[in-house]
VOKEDO-761068 format. One record per residue: residue number from 1; x, y, z of N, C-alpha, C in turn. Coordinates in steps of 0.1 Angstrom, whole numbers, plus 5000, padded with zeros to 4 digits. Last residue first. Example, Ala and Ser with C-alpha at 12.3 -4.5 7.8 and 13.67 -1.06 7.14 Angstrom:
2
REC  seq   n.x   n.y   n.z  ca.x  ca.y  ca.z   c.x   c.y   c.z
REC    2  5128  4978  5071  5137  4989  5071  5129  5000  5079
REC    1  5132  4943  5078  5123  4955  5078  5132  4967  5078
//
This chain:
259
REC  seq   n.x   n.y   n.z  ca.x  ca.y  ca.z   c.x   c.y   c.z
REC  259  8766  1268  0999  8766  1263  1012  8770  1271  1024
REC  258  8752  1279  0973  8754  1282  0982  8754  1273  0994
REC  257  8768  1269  0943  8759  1267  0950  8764  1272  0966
REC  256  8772  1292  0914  8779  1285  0923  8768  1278  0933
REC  255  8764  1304  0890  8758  1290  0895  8768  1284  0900
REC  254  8789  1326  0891  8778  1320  0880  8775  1309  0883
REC  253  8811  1331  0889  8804  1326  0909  8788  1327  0900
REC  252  8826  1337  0874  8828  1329  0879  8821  1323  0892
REC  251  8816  1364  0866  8814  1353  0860  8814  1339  0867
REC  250  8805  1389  0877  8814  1383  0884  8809  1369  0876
REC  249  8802  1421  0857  8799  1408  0857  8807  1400  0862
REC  248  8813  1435  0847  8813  1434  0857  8805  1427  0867
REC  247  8817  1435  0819  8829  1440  0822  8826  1435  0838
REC  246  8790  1428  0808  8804  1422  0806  8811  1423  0818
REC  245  8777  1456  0818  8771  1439  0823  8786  1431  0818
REC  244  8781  1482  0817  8790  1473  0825  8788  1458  0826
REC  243  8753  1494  0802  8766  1490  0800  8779  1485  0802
REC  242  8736  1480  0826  8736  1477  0808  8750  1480  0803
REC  241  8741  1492  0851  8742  1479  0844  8743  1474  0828
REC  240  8740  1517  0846  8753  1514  0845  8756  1498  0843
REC  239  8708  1515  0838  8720  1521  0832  8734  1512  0832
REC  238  8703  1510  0868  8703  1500  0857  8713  1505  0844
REC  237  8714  1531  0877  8721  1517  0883  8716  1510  0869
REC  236  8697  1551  0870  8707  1552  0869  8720  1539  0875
REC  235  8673  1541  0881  8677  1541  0867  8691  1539  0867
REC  234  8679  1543  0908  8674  1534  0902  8675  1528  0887
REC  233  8681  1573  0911  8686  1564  0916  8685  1551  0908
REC  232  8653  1578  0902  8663  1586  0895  8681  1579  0897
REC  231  8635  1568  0920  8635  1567  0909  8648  1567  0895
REC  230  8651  1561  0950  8646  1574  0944  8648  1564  0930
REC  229  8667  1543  0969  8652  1543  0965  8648  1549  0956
REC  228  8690  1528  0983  8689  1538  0972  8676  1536  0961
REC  227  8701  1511  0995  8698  1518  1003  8692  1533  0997
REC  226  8712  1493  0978  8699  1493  0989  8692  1499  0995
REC  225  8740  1503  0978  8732  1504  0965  8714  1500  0970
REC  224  8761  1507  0992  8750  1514  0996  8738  1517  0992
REC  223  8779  1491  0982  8773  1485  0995  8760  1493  0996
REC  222  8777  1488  0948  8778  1493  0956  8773  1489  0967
REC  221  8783  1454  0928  8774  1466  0935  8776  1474  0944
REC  220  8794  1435  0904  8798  1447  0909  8793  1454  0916
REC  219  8768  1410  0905  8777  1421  0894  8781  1430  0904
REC  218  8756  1374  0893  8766  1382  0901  8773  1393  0897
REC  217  8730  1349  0891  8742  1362  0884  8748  1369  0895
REC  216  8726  1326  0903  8725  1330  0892  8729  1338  0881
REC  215  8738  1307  0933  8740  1325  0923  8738  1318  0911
REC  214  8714  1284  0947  8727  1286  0941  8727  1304  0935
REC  213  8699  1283  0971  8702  1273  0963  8717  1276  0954
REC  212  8685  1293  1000  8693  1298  0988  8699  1283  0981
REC  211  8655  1285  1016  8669  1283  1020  8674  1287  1003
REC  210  8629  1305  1030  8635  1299  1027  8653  1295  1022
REC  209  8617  1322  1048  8613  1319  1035  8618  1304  1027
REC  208  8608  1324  1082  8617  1319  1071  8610  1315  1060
REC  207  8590  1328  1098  8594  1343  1090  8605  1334  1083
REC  206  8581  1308  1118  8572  1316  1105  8578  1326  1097
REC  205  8598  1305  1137  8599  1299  1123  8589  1301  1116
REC  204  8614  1336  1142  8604  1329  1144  8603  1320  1135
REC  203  8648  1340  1151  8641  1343  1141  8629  1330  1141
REC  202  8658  1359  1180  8653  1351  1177  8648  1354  1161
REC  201  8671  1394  1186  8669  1381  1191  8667  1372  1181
REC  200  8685  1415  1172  8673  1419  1176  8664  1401  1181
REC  199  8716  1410  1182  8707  1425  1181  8696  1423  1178
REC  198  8719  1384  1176  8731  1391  1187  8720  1403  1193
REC  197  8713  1381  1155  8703  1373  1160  8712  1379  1178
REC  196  8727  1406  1137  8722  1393  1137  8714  1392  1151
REC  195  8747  1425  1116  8732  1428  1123  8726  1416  1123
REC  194  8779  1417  1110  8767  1412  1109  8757  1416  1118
REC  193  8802  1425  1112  8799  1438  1107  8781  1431  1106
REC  192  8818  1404  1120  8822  1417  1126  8812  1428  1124
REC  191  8812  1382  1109  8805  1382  1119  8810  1394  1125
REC  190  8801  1370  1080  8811  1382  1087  8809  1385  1099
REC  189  8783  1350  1084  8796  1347  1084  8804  1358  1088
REC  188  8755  1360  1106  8762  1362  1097  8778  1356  1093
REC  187  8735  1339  1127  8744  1349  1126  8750  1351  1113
REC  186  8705  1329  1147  8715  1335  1132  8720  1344  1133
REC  185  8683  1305  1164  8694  1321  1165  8706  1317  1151
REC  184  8648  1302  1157  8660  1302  1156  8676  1310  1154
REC  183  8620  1287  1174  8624  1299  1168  8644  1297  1164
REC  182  8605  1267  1179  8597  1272  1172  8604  1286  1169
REC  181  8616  1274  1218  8608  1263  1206  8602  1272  1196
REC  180  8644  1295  1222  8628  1290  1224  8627  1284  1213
REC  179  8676  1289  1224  8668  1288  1217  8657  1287  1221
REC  178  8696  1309  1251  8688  1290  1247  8675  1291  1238
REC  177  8730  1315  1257  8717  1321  1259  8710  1306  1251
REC  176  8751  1310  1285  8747  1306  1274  8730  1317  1272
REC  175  8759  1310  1311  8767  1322  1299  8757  1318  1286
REC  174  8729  1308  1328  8743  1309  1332  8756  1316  1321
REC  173  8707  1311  1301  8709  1305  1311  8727  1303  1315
REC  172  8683  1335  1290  8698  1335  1295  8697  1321  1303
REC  171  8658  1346  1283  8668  1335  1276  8675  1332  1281
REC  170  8654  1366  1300  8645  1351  1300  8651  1340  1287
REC  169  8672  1386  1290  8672  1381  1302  8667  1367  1301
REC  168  8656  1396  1268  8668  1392  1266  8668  1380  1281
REC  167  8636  1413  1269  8628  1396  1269  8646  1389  1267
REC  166  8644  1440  1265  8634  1437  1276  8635  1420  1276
REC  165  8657  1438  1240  8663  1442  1253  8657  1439  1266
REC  164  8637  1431  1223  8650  1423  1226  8656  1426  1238
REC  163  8622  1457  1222  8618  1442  1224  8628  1433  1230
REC  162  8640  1476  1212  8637  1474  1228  8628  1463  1231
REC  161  8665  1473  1190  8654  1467  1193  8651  1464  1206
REC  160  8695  1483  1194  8679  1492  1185  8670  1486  1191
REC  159  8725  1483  1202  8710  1468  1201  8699  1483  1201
REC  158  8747  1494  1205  8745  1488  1192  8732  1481  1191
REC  157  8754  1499  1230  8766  1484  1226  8758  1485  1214
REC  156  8735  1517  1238  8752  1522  1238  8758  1509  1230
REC  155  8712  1502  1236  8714  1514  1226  8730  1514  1225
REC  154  8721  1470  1251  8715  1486  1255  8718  1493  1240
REC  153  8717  1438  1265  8719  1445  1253  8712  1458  1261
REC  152  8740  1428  1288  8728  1431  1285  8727  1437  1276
REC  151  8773  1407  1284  8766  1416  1288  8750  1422  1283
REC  150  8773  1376  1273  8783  1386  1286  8769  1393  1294
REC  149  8758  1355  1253  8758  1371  1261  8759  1377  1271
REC  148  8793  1376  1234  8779  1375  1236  8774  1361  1245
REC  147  8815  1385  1232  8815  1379  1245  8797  1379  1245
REC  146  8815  1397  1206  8822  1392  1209  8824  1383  1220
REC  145  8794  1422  1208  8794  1412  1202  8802  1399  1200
REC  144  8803  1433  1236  8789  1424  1233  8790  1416  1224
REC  143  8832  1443  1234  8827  1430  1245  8811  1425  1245
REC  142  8845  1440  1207  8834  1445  1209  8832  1437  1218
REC  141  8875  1442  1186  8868  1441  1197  8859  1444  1199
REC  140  8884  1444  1151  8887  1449  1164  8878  1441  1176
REC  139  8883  1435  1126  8896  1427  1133  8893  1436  1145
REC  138  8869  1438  1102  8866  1446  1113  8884  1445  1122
REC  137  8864  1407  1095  8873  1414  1084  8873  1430  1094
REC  136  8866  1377  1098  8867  1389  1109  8872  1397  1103
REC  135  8844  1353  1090  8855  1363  1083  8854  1368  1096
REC  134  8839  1316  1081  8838  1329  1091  8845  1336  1084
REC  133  8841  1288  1069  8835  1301  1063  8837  1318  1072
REC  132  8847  1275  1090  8859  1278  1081  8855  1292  1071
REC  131  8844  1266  1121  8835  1274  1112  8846  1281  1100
REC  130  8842  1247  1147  8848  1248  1139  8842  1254  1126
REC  129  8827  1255  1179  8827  1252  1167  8835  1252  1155
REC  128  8830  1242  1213  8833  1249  1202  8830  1248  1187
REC  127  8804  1231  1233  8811  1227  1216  8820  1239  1212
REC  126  8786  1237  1249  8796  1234  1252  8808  1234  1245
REC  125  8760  1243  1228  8761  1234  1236  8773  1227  1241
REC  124  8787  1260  1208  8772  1253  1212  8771  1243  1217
REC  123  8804  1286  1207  8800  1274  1217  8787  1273  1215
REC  122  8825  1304  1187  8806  1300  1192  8809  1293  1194
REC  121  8847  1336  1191  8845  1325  1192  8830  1318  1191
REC  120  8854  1363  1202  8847  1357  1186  8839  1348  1183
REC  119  8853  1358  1225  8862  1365  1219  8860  1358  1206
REC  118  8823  1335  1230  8842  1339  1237  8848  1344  1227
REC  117  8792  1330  1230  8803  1338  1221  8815  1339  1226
REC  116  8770  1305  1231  8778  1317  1236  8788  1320  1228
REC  115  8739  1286  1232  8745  1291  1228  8754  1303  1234
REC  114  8722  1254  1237  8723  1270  1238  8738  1274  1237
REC  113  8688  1244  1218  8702  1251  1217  8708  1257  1226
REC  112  8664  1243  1216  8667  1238  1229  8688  1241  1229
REC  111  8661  1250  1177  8650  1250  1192  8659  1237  1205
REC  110  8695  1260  1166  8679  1254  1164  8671  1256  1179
REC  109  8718  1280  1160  8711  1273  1168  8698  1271  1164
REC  108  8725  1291  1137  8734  1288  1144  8728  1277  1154
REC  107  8717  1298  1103  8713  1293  1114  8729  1287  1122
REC  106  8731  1326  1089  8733  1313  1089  8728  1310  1100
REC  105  8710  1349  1066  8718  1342  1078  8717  1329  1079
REC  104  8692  1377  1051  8699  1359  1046  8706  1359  1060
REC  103  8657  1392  1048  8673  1389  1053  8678  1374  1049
REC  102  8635  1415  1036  8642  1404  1036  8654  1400  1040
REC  101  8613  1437  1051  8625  1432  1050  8631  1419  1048
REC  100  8586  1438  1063  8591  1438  1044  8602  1433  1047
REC   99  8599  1454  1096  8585  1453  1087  8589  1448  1069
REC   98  8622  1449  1115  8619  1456  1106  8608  1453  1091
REC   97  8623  1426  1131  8629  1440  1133  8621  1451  1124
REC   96  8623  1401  1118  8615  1402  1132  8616  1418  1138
REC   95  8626  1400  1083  8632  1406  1097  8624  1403  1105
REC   94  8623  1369  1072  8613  1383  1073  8618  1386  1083
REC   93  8645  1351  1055  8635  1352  1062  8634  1365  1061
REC   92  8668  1326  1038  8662  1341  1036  8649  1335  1050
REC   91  8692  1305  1052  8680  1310  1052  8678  1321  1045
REC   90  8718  1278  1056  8720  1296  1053  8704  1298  1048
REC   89  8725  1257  1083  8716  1262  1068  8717  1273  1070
REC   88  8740  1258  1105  8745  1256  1095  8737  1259  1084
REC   87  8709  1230  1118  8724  1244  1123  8735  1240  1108
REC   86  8681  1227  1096  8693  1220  1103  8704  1235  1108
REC   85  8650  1227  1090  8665  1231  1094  8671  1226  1100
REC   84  8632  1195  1083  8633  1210  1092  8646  1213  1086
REC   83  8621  1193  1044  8632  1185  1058  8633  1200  1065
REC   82  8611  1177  1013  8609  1188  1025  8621  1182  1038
REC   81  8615  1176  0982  8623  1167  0993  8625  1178  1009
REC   80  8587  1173  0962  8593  1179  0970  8604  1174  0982
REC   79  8578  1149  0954  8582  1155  0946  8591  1165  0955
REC   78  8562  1134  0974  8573  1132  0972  8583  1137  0968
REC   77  8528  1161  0982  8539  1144  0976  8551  1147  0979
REC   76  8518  1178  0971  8530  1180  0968  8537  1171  0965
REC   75  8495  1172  0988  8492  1177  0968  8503  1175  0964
REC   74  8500  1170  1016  8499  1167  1007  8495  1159  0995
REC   73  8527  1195  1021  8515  1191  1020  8516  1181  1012
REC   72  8550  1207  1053  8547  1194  1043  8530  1195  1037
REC   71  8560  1237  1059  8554  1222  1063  8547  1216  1055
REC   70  8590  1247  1040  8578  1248  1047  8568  1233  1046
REC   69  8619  1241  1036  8616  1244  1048  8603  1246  1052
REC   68  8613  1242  1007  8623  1227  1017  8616  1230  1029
REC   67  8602  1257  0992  8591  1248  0997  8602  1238  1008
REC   66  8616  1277  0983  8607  1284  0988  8598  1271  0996
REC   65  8646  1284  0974  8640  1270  0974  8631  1276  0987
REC   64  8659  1310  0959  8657  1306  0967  8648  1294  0971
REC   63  8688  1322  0938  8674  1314  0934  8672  1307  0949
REC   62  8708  1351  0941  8706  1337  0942  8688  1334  0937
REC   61  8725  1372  0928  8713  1371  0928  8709  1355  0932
REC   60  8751  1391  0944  8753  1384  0945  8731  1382  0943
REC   59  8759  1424  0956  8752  1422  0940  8752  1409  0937
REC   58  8777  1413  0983  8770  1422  0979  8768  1423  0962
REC   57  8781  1375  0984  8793  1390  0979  8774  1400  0981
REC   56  8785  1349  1004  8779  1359  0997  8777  1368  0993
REC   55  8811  1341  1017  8799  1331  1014  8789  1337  0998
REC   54  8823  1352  1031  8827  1356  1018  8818  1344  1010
REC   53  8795  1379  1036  8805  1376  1031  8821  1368  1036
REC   52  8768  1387  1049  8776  1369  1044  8787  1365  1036
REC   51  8769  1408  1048  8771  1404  1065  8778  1387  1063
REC   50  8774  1432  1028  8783  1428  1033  8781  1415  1046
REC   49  8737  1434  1017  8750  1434  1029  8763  1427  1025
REC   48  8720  1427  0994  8719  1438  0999  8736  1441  1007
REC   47  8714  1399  0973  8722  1403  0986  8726  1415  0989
REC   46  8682  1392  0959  8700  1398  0959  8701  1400  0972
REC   45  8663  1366  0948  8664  1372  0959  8681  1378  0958
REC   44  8635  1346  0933  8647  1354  0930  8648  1362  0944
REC   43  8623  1319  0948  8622  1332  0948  8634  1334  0944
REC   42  8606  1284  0940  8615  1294  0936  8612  1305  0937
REC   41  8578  1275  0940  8590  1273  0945  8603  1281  0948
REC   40  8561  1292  0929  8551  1284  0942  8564  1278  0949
REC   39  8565  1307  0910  8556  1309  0916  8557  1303  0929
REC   38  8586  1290  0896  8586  1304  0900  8580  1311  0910
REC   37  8569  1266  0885  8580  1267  0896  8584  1281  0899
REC   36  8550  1278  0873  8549  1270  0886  8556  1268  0895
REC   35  8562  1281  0851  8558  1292  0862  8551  1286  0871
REC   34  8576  1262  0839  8584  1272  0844  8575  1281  0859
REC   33  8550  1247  0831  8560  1244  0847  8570  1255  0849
REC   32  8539  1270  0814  8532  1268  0827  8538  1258  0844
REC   31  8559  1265  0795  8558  1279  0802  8554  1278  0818
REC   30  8555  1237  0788  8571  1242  0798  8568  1256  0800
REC   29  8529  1242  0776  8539  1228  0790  8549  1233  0797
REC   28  8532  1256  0760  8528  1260  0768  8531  1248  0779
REC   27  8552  1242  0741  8559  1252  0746  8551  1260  0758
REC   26  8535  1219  0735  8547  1216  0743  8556  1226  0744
REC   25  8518  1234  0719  8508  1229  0731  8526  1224  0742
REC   24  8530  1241  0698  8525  1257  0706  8521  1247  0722
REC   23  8537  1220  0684  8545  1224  0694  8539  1234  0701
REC   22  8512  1208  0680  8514  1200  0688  8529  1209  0698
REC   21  8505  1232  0660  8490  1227  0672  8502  1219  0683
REC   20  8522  1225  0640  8519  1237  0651  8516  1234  0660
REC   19  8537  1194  0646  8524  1201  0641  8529  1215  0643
REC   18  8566  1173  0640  8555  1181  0646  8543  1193  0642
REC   17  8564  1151  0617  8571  1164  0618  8557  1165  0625
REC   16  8574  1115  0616  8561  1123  0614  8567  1142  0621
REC   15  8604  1102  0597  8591  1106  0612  8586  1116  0613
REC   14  8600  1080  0574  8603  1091  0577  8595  1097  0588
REC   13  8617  1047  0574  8606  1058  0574  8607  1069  0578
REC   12  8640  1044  0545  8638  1043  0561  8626  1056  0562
REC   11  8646  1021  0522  8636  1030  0525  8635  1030  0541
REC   10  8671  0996  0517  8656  0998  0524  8651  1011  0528
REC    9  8687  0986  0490  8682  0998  0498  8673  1000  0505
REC    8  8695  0956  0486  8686  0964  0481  8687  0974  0496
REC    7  8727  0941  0479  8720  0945  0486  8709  0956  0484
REC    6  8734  0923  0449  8735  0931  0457  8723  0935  0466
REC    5  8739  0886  0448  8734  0896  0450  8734  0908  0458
REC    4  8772  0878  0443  8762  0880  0455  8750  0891  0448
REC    3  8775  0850  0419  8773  0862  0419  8766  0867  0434
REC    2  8785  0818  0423  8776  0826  0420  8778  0840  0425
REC    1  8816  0805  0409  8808  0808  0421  8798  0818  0417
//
């Protein structure tokens, strides 16, 4: 029998090695989508309060989706999967109280809503609600906040905002109180210790930023850590960051998503 010839080695081509020129140009590609998206989508944003806990720890850094909730352009197209609020989305917005301020809460009511409180309890539109996220970590009584809205908001029950106090009434219908068009009532999951939509009314839908996507990082913070302006202050947190970042560092809620 004849001999096989053996098999010749075919030379495999060799693929062309990127340039300089061609990576510098596909690392400014991904710089300029990174910052695109930073810019024009995405807000970094920490959690200052105790109000959304256990949803949302205090030192808790989420990444905020800056375009779901605002009205549609478009330049933007499809790319974007825009859609109103819905009851139940957790929001950052712009206090209606307090000037700069950023806040997180859970929409409770949308526009024609209405809404009451029984001994903790929320009724919407008749509804009780089933809310597994809630906390009552307080555990005591408050016949405003708790029987909201029973009674009139005043300084004595906790309500600051004399806006609210004056224009309260013209929401009321029979126990419920009723979403005006184009605005939204929010409460906090803690709902014992939450400065919400109870105290300074309505959140205009111009003052939402937008809706939290997931924690990025998460570290050990003091509640009062917010509340701590001074220079000297400041450092001294970062400091203890640097050297605590391990140690306290909440790993586990590292790209959790926020629902």
């Amino acid at each position: 029998m004849p001999k096989k010839e053996k098999e010749k080695d075919t030379p495999q081509e060799e693929k062309p090695r990127e340039t300089t020129v061609e990576f510098l140009a596909s690392l400014a590609g991904v710089l300029v989508t990174g910052l695109f998206i930073i810019t024009f989508i995405l807000q970094a944003f920490e959690i200052p309060s105790s109000s959304m806990e256990d949803t949302l720890l205090i030192g808790d850094h989420v990444f905020v989706n800056r375009e779901q909730f605002a009205p549609q352009t478009r330049w933007m197209g499809p790319t974007v999967p825009y859609r109103d609020i819905r009851r139940g989305d957790i929001v950052v917005f712009l206090s209606p109280e307090e000037q700069g301020l950023f806040v997180v809460k859970r929409v409770m009511g949308i526009p024609g809503d209405h809404i009451h409180l029984r001994d903790g309890l929320v009724y919407r539109n008749g509804q009780k609600l089933d809310e597994p996220y809630v906390q009552h970590k307080m555990g005591d009584y408050n016949p405003y906040r708790d029987n909201f809205p029973a009674l009139p908001p005043s300084e004595m029950l906790g309500v600051r905002n004399e806006q609210w106090q004056q224009e309260f009434r013209s929401h009321v219908e029979g126990e419920d109180i009723v979403v005006p068009p184009n605005s939204y009532f929010a409460m906090g999951d803690n709902r014992d210790v939450s400065y919400d939509s109870r105290y300074w009314g309505f959140i205009p839908q111009a003052n939402v930023i937008g809706r939290p996507m997931f924690i990025y990082w998460s570290f050990n913070t003091p509640s009062n850590q917010y509340q701590m302006r001074s220079m000297g202050d400041r450092l001294g947190f970062l400091a203890h960051i640097i050297i605590h970042f391990f140690d306290e560092t909440r790993w586990s809620r590292t790209f959790k998503a926020v629902k």
